[in-house]
N, C-alpha and C positions, 0 to 999 in steps of 0.2 A: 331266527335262531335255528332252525330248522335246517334249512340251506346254510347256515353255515356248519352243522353237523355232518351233513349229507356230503358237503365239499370236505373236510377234515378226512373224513373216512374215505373216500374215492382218494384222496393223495396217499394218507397213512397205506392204503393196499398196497396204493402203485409203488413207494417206495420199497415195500416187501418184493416184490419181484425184480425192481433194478438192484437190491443188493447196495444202496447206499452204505457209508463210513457212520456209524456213529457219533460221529461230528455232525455230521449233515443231518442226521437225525435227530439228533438233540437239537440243532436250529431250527429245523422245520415246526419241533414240537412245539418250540418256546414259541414260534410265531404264531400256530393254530392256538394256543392259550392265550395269547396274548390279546388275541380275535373273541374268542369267546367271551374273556372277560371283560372287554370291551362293550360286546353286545348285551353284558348282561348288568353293568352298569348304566347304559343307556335305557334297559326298559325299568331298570329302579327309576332315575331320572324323570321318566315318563310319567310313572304310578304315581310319582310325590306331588308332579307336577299336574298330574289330572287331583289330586286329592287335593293339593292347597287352591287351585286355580281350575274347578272344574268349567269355567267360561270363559272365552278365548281373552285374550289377554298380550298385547305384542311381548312384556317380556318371557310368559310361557312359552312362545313362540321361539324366542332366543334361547331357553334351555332346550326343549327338544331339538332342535336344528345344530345348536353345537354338541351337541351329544350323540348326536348321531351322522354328525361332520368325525368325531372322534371316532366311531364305529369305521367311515370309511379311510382315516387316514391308519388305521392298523389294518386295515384290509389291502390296503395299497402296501402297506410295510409287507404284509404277509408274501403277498404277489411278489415282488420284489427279493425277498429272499429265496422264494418257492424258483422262480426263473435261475440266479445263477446258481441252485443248487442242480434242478431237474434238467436244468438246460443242456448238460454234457450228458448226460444219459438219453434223452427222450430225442432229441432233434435230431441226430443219426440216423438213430430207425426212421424218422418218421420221413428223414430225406429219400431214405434207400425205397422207402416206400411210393412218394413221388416220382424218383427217377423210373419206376418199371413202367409210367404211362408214356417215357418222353417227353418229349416238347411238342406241343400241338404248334398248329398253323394259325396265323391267324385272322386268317378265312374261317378255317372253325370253330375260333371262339366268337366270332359275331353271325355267325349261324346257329349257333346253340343255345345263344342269350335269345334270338329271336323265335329259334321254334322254341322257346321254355314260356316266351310272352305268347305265341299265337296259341300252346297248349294250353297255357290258363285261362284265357278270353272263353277258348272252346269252351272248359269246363263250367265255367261259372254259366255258360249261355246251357248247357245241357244240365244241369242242377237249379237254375231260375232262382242264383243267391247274389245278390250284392251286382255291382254293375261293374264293365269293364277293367276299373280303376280305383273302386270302391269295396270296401267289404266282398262280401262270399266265401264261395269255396274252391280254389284252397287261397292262400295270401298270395296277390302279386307279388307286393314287395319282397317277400321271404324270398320266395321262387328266384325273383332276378336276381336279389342281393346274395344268395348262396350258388347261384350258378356261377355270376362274376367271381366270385372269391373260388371256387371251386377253379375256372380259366387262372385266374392270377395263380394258383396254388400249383396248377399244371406246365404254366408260361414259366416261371420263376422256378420251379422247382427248388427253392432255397423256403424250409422252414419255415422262417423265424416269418418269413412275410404273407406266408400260408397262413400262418396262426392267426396275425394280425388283422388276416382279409376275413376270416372265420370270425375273428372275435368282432368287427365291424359290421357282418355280415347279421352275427348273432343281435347287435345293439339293433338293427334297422328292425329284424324281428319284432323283439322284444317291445318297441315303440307302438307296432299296431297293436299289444295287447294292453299300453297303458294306456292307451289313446279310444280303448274297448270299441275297437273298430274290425277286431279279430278273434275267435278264440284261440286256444290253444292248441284244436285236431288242425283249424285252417293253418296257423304257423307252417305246424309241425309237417303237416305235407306240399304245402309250399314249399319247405325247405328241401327236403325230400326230392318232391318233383326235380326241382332246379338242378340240384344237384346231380341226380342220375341221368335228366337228359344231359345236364354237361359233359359226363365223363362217357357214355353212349358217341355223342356227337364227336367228340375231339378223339376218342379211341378210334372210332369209322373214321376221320380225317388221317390219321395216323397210320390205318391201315392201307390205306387207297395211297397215299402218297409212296408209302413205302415198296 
């Protein structure tokens, strides 16, 4: 519930600054309520169902699960509207902001993904956390997976496929922290990492060639 307040209000801002229609705003609202109340019908769902069935039980099992299959299918609905409304507004900018890197080479996107792997290896070996490929500090996975999407984001310079590489990039995250194989600083500079040697590496490509 939390996260879903946190997401409502970071859109509610941003629409304040694009100057959306009224229109658009009224859908956006009805979709964030429609999410919330959603959510807050799933944890009634949850409460009755720990109160009549506090021992596990496969059809307890089937109300929490569809109720919180309903949580995500308004959440998809929400997505869904949020894209074609923000979509003419926000992908513009964010291309114009792509294009001032160019188009790297790509010779420099598979030297960039490699010093982001040999800088991690190093670190985790001078920190004596987690093993090459395992755990420490910061995440490999994060690191690769937001550098590649960072190359894809610079290669393409089209948006819609940046987003997608980012939101891909986010899921591979996300995974070492349900898999508690990661915390949250390692993610988070993992990602970090990945990311700034990519745009470093491919900006030096960029400039040497030109």
């Amino acid at each position: 519930m939390r996260n879903h307040f946190v997401s409502a209000g970071a859109v509610l801002l941003l629409v304040l600054f694009l100057r959306v229609t009224p229109l658009e705003f009224a859908l956006l609202a009805l979709s964030i309520l429609f999410v919330l109340c959603a959510e807050l019908l799933n944890t009634a769902v949850e409460a009755v169902v720990d109160l009549v069935s506090p021992e596990f039980h496969p059809l307890a099992k089937i109300a929490k699960d569809t109720a919180a299959g309903a949580v995500l299918i308004a959440a998809c609905g929400a997505a869904i509207m949020g894209y074609l409304i923000l979509a003419k507004y926000v992908l513009p900018h964010y291309g114009k902001v792509l294009a001032m890197f160019g188009t790297p080479s790509d010779m420099g996107t598979l030297v960039s993904v490699l010093i982001v792997i040999i800088t991690v290896i190093m670190l985790k070996s001078l920190t004596g956390s987690g093993t090459p490929l395992h755990g420490g500090l910061p995440s490999g996975h994060a690191a690769v997976a937001f550098s590649i999407a960072t190359a894809v984001s610079l290669n393409t310079l089209d948006p819609l496929i940046s987003l997608l590489s980012i939101s891909l990039a986010a899921m591979v995250s996300h995974s070492r922290l349900l898999m508690r194989i990661h915390n949250m600083r390692d993610v988070i500079l993992g990602a970090c990492l990945g990311s700034a040697i990519t745009i470093v590496v491919l900006l030096l490509f960029k400039n040497f060639g030109a």
